[in-house]
N, C-alpha and C positions, 0 to 999 in steps of 0.2 A: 491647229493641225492642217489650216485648208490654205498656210502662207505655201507660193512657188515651190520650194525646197521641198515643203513635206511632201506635198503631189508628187517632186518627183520619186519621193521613194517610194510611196506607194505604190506608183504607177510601174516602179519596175523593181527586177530583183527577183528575192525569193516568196517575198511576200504575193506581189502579183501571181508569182506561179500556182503556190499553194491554191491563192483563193480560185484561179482560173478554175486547178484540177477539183477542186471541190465543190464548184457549181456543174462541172460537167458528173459527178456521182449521183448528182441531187437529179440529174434529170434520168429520164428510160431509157432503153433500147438503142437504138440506132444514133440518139442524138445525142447520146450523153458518150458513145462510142467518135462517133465524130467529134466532138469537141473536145474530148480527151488528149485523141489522136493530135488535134489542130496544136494543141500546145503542146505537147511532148516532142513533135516536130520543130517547133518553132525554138523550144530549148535545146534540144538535141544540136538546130543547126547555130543556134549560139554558143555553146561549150566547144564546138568540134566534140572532139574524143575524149576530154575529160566530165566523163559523166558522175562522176563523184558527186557533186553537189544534185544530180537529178535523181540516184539512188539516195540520197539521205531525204529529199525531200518525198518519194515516196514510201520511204520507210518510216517515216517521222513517229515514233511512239505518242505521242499526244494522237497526232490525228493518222493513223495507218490507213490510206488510202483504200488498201488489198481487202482490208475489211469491210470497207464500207461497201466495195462493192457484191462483196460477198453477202453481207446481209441482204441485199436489194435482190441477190440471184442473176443478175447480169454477167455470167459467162466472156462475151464478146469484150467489155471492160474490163476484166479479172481476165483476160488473157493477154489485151496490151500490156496495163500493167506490169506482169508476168514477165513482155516482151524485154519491156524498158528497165527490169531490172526490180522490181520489185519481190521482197523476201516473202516465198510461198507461205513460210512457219513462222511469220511474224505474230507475236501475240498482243490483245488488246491488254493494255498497260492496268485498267480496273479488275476485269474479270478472269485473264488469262486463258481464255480463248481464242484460237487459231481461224483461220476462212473456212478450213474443214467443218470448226466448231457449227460456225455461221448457215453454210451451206444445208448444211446434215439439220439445225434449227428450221429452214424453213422449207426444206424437203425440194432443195434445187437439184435435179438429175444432170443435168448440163455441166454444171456447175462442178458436182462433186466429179464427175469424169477430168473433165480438165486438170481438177485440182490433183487427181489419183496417176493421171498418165504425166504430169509432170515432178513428181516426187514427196509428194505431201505426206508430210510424217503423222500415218495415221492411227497411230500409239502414242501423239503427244497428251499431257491432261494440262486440265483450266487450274486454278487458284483448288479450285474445289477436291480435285483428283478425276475428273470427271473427262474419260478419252470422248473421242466423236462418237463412236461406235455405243458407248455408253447414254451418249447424251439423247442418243436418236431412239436408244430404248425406252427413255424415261420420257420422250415425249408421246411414245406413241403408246404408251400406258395414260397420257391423257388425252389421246388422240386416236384413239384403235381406228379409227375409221377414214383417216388422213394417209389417201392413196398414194399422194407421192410423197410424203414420209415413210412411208413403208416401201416405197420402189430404193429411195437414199440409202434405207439401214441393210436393203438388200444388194444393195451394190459395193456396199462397203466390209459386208459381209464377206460377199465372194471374193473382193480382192486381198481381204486379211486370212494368215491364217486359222485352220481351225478349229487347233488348239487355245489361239486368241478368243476365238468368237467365244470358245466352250466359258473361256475365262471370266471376260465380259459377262456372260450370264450366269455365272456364280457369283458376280458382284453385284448383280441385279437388284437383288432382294436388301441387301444390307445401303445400298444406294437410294433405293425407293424410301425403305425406313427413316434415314436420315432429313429427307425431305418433307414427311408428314405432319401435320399439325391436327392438333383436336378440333373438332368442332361439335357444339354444342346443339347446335340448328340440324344438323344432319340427324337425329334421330327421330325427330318432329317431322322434317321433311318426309321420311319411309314411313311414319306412320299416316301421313294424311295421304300419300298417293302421290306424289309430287316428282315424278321424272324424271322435269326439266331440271327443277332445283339440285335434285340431289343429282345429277350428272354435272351441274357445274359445280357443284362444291368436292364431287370426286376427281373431277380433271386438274380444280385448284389445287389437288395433294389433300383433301380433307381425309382422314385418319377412317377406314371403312369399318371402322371397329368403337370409333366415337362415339363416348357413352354422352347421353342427355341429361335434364336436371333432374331424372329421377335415376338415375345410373344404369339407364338400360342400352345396349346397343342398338344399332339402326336398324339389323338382321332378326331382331326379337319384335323390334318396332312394325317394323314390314310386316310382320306377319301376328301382328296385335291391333287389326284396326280398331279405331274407335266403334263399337258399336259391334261388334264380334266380327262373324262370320256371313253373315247379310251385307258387311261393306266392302269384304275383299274383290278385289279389283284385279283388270290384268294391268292395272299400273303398278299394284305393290308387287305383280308376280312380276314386272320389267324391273323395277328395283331390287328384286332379291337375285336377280341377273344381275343386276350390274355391280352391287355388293361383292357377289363371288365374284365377279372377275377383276375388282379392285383388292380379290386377296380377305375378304370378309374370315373372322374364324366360325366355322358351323358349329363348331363341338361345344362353345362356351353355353355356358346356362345364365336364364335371365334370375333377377332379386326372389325369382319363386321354384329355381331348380327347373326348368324347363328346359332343352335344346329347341333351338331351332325346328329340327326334324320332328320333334313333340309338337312344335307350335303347329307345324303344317297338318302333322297327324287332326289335330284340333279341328283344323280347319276344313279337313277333311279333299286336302290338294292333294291328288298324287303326282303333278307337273311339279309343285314345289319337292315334297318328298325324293322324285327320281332327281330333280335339280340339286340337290343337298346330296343324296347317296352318291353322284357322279364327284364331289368336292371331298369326300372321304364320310359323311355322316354315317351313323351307321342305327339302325334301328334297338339296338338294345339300350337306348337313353330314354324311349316310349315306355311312360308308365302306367301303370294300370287306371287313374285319373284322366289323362291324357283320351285312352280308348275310351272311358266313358262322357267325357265332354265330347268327342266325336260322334259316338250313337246316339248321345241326349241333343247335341244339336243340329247337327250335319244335315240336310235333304238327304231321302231314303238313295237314292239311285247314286249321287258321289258317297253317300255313310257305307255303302258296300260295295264300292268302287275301291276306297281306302284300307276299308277293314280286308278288304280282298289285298289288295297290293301290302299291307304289313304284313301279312302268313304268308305270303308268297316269299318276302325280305326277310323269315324268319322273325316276326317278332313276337315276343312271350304273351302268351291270351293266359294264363296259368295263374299271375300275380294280383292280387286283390288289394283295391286300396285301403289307404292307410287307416283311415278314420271308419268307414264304415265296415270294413272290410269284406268288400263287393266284388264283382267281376263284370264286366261292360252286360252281360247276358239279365241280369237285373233292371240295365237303365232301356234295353230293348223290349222287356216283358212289361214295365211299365210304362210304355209307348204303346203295347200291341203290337210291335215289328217283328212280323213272324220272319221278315225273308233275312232281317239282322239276325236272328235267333240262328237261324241255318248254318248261316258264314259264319260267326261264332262256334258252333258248336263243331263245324268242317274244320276249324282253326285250331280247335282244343280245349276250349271251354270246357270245364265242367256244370255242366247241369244241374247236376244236384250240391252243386256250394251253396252254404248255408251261409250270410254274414253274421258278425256279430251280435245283432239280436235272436239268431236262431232262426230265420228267413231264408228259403232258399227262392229260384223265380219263379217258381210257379204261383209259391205264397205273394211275392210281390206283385206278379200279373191279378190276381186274386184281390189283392187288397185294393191294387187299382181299378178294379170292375173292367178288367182288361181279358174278356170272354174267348176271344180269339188266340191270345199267346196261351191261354190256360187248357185251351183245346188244342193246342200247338204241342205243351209238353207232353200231354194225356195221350196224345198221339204217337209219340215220339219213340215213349217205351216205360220201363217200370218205374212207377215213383215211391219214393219209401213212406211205408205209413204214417211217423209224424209226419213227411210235409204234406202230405196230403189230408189229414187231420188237423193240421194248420190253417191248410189251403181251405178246407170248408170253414173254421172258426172264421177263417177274414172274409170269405164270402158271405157266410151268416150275415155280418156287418152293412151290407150295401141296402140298398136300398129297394134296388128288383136282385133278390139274388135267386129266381129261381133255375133261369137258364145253369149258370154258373156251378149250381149247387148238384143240379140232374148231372153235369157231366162230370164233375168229380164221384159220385155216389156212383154213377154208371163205371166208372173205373173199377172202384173200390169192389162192387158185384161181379163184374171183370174177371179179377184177378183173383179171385175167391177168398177174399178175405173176412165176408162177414157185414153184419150192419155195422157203417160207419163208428157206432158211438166207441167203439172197439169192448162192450160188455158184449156182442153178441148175443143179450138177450133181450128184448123189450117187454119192460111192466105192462099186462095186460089191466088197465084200470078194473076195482073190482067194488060193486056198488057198496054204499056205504061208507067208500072210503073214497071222499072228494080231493083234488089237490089243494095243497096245502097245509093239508091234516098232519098226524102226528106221524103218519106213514112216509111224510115227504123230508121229515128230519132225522130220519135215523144215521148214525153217522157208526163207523169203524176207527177202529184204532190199532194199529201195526206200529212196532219197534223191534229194533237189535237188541232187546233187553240182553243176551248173553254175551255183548262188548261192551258192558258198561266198565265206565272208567272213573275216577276220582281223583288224579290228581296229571298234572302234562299239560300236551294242546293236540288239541285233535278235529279233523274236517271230514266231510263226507257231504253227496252233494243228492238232491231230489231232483228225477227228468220226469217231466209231468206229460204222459205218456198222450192221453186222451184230454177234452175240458174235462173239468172236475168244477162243480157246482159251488164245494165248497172245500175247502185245505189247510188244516196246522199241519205247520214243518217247525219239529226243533228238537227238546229233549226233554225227558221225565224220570226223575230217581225212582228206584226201586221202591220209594215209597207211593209211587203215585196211584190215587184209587180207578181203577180200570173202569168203573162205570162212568165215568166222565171225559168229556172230549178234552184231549189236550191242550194246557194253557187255560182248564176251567178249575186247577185247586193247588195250593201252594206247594205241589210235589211236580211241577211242571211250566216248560218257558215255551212259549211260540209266536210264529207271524203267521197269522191268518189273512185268508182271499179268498173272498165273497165273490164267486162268478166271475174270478182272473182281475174284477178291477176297484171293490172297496178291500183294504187291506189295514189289520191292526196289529199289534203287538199285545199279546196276552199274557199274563202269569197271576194264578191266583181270581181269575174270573175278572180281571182288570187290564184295563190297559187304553192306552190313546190308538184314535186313527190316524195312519201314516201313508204320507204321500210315496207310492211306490210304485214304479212301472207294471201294467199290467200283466198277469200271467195267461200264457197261450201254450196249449201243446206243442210239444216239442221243445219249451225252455225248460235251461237246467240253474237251479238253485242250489247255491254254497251255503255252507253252515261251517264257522268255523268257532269252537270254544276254548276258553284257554284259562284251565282254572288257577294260575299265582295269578291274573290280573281281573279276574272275574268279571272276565268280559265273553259275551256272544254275538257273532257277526253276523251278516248275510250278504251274500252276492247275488246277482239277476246277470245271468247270462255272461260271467265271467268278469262283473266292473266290479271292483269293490271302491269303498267311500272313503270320502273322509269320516272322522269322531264328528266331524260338526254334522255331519249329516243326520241326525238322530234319529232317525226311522230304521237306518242299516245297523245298528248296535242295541244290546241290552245288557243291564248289568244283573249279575245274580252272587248270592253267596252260597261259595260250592259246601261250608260247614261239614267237611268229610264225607259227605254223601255220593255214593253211587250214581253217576248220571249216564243214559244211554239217547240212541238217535231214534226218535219216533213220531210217526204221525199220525195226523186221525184225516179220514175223507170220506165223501158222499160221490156215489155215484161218479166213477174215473179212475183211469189206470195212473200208479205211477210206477217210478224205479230208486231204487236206494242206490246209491254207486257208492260202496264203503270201501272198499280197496285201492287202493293207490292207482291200481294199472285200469281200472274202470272210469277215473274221474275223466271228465271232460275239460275241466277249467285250473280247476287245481286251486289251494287255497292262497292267500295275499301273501303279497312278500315283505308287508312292514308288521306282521305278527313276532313270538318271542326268539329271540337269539336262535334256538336249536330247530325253531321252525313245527309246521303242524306234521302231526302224523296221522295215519289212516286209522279209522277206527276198528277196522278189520281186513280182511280179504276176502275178493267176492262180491257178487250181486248181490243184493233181497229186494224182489220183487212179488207182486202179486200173483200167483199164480194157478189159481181157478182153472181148471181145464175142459174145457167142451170143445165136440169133435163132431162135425156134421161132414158127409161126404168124406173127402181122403186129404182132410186139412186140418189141423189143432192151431187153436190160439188161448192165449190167456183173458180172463174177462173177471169183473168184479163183480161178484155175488153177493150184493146185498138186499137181497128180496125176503128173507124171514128175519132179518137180525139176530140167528144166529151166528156162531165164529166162522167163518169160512178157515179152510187150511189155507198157507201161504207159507211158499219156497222160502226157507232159509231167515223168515222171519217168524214171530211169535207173535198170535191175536189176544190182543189184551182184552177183547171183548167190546157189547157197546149196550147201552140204554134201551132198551123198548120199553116204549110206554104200553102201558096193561091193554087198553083199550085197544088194539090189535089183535087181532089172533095170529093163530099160528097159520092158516094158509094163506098162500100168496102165486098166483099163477106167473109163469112167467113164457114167453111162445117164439117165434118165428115166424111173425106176418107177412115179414117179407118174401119168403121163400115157399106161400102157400101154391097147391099143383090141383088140377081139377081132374087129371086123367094121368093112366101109368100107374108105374110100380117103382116105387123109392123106399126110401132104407136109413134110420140112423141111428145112433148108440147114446146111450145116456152112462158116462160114470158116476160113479158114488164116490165122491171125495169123503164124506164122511158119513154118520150116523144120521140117516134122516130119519122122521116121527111121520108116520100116515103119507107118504108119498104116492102122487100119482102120477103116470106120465102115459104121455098117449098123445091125441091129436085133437084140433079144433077148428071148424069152420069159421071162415071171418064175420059171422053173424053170432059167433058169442061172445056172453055178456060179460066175462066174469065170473068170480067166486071163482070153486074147484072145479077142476074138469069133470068131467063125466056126471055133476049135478044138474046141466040141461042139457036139450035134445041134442045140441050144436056139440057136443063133445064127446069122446071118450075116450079111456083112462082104462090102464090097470094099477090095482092098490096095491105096494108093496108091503102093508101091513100087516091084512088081515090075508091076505090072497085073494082078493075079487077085483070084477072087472064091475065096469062105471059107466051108465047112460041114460042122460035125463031122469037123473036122479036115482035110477032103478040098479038094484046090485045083482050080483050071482056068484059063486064061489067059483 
């Protein structure tokens, strides 16, 4: 190639020209201006006037000069060019891209002017479909902050018009799509905090919706750091920025049902939260889990920052979750967060919600030894006597409960309801009769004997009002002999609970112990029997079992016999809920085809009536082991052993007065034998009233009055 001849052709022609013009593109500014110039002169004045061969060579599709200099942003060149004849809309032969294309790509002002005031068809598209006006949109979605990109897409803006522009941004979104790709990294990168990372993988077109190898997006990621809510960061709050404005969706939920707007809720951001509502999120995706992993985790000053900003957004405090089914006012009482308790209950809470075991929060602050929420609700206003009845059984439990136990009792005195144990009267111990004597087992027995049934299915449910010491619940045919406890002679089936927490299965004075949740005032117990399969159930608190669970099941042979609902107890109120419209839980739904029926309509509950001051309540009267009466049930009677007598003092210590003039009534529910009533100072001993100094009594017997032993008629 280096003989005479070849040099000369090299050396002249079209070849020299090309490669002249293409080392003057390679250079900047002014020199690559000049040396342009130097040859398109020097051609010019060799052609004379046929410039045909100097436009082909600057049009050359292989190598289009106009472009090259366009990429570089060299106006001054891209204007000789222009001068000598070069085609403005020439497009590069690969990509199909115009100078406009180029210019608008690297955000040349100069550049794009020239190209605008000389006729540049700015409607042309590339290979792709992609106009300038388009192209300068989609870079500066990776470039928002590329000033003189954004001056280019605004000059080309105003010169088109703007019905075009409108157009172009309706093809926005369908254009961006087409360029996305997934990435896998990008949802790692949001959850560790990461930027840098994740703004170049979102500039590169990474997909802002890219699920990871656990299928979670990068917007659930962000707002899931490792390590909860101790690692969030304003990195991952700059990432959930940059997420939305790459067009993230907020409304999708991650592998656990969660939004977004949930995660932040969690996290307890109201910067993420307002950042997500301005992107359309909207707070009814918050669920009732959600508020309470934010009260159970959150720092108190952002937990009522957030919980204040979702009542404000309207969101539902009302909805209880799933599994326990709670209200965020629980995971606050078990904290002691009295100033959460507020903003909850300012929100809509309910207060007195009960979860699934029968719990409302006063009981849970209580069970927590959490003195301060339980003084919070005591405070607050009236609490209903199970839970307050509850609230002391779980304070009993603690370890110092005396504070705890003073300010629920001081309620209960309050509100004039009586001594806590809700019998309203207290055994005055009376000598000779120690505890644990035969005096301490005497037990009752109440049934529905006149809805006895024998052949169907049928439920009805026990709400165990007060503790009770000791409790069968179940059923006894009409043959069953009254002077024995339920479940102690083969005319009767029950589960018995020894002090709410040993529990067995009786029939016939037998039966195993069984592993059963304990029993606390205010839980309600299912009885459901169903005589073609000669099966009897039980529920605790509305769960029923499986068969495999053997402790909730008992089998019996109903052999034509009358069976009714009854129980026997010591010391404790309960309630019979035999009506359909009284039940609280209702019987299983995998019972017979037609399902169970109510064993009657109506309550039967115990109903002893004592009336001190200008208030009645019900109370269990079993201080002589005779029958007491009871509402709408029948006393089958109970056991006294001989070695008892028949008196038994019963008083009101609590309510003794040193000075003044007070007043109370005593009814006569039934036939009593040598009755006395009257008054006693707290220095007596027992026995009957008015047989020491400390007492006196009038006899409703014989007609005398009673003191220190001495009578008078």
């Amino acid at each position: 190639l280096n003989v005479p001849g070849m040099i000369y052709v090299k050396e002249s022609g079209r070849n020299r020209i090309e490669r002249d013009l293409a080392a003057a593109v390679a250079h900047t500014g002014t020199e690559a201006v000049r040396r342009a110039l130097n040859t398109l002169n020097s051609i010019k004045d060799h052609l004379g006037q046929d410039d045909h061969e100097l436009k082909a060579i600057l049009n050359s599709k292989e190598k289009p000069l106009l472009l090259k200099a366009a990429e570089a942003g060299n106006a001054e060149l891209m204007s000789v060019f222009l001068r000598y004849g070069a085609d403005i809309d020439i497009k590069d032969a690969a990509s199909g891209q115009t100078a406009l294309h180029k210019v608008m790509e690297g955000g040349y002002e100069r550049a794009m002017w020239l190209l605008l005031e000389n006729g540049a068809d700015w409607n042309v598209t590339d290979k792709d479909g992609i106009a300038p006006l388009m192209e300068g949109l989609l870079r500066l979605r990776s470039e928002p902050d590329n000033e003189y990109l954004g001056r280019a897409v605004c000059i080309l803006s105003q010169v088109t018009k703007i019905d075009y522009v409108r157009k172009i941004r309706s093809q926005l979104k369908q254009a961006v799509k087409k360029r996305l790709k997934q990435s896998t990294e990008l949802p790692a990168h949001c959850q560790d905090g990461d930027v840098r990372k994740v703004r170049e993988l979102l500039n590169s077109y990474a997909d802002a919706d890219s699920r990871g190898a656990d299928n979670e997006r990068g917007l659930h990621k962000a707002l899931s750091p490792v390590g909860g809510v101790r690692n969030f960061t304003p990195g991952h709050l700059q990432i959930c920025e940059l997420l939305l404005q790459f067009s993230a969706d907020c409304k999708k939920e991650d592998n656990f049902g969660a939004t977004p707007l949930a995660l932040a809720a969690r996290l307890g951001s109201t910067e993420v939260m307002s950042l997500l509502q301005q992107h359309g999120a909207t707070v009814e995706s918050v669920r009732a889990e959600d508020l309470e992993a934010l009260v159970s985790e959150v720092g108190d000053e952002d937990a009522e920052a957030a919980l204040e900003w979702l009542r404000d957004a309207g969101c539902d405090f009302t909805a209880s979750t799933r599994n326990e089914g709670e209200l965020p006012t629980f995971v606050a009482a078990r904290r002691g967060n009295t100033r959460l308790l507020q903003v909850l209950e300012d929100a809509g809470c309910d207060m007195g919600w009960r979860n699934r075991s029968g719990d409302s929060a006063i009981v849970a602050a209580a069970r927590a030894g959490q003195t301060g929420a339980a003084r919070w609700f005591l405070e607050a206003g009236s609490i209903d006597a199970v839970d307050l009845q509850r609230a002391r059984y779980a304070a009993s439990k603690l370890d110092k409960p005396d504070e705890m136990l003073e300010l629920i009792e001081t309620k209960w005195r309050a509100e004039r309801r009586g001594p806590l144990n809700l019998q309203n009267l207290s055994l005055l111990d009376r000598p000779g009769v120690p505890k644990g004597s035969d005096f301490e087992k005497i037990m009752l027995t109440a049934a529905a004997k006149q809805n006895s049934k024998n052949s169907g299915a049928f439920y009805f449910e026990v709400q165990l009002l007060s503790k009770i010491e000791r409790i069968n619940v179940g059923w006894a045919t009409t043959a069953y002999q009254r002077s024995r406890d339920l479940g102690f002679d083969a005319e009767s089936w029950c589960w018995q609970s020894q002090d709410g927490r040993t529990m067995f299965q009786l029939h016939a004075a037998e039966g195993p112990e069984v592993a059963l949740p304990s029993w606390e005032p205010g839980d309600v117990l299912g009885l459901a029997l169903d005589f073609a399969a000669g099966k009897m159930r039980l529920s605790h608190q509305g769960k029923w079992q499986a068969e495999t669970e053997a402790g909730y099941f008992m089998d019996f042979q109903p052999n034509g016999r009358d069976l009714y609902p009854a129980v026997t107890a010591k010391w404790g109120l309960f309630r019979l809920r035999l009506g359909k419209e009284t039940w609280i839980f209702g019987p299983p739904k995998d019972g017979p085809k037609e399902g169970y029926e109510p064993w009657a309509s109506g309550v039967g509950e115990w109903a002893n009536e004592a009336t001190f001051g200008d208030r009645s309540w019900g109370f269990d009267m079993q201080l002589s082991g005779r029958r007491p009466r009871l509402l709408g049930l029948e006393a089958l009677g109970c056991e006294v052993p001989k070695s008892i007598s028949d008196f038994f003092a019963a008083g009101l210590p609590e309510l003794s007065r040193a000075s003044g003039k007070f007043y109370y009534e005593l009814r006569l529910l039934s036939r009593p034998e040598s009755p006395r009533v009257g008054w006693a100072t707290e220095d007596f001993h027992g026995g009957a009233i008015g047989d020491d100094p400390e007492s006196f009594a009038f006899e409703g017997w014989r007609m005398m009055k009673w003191n220190a032993g001495e009578r008078s008629q």
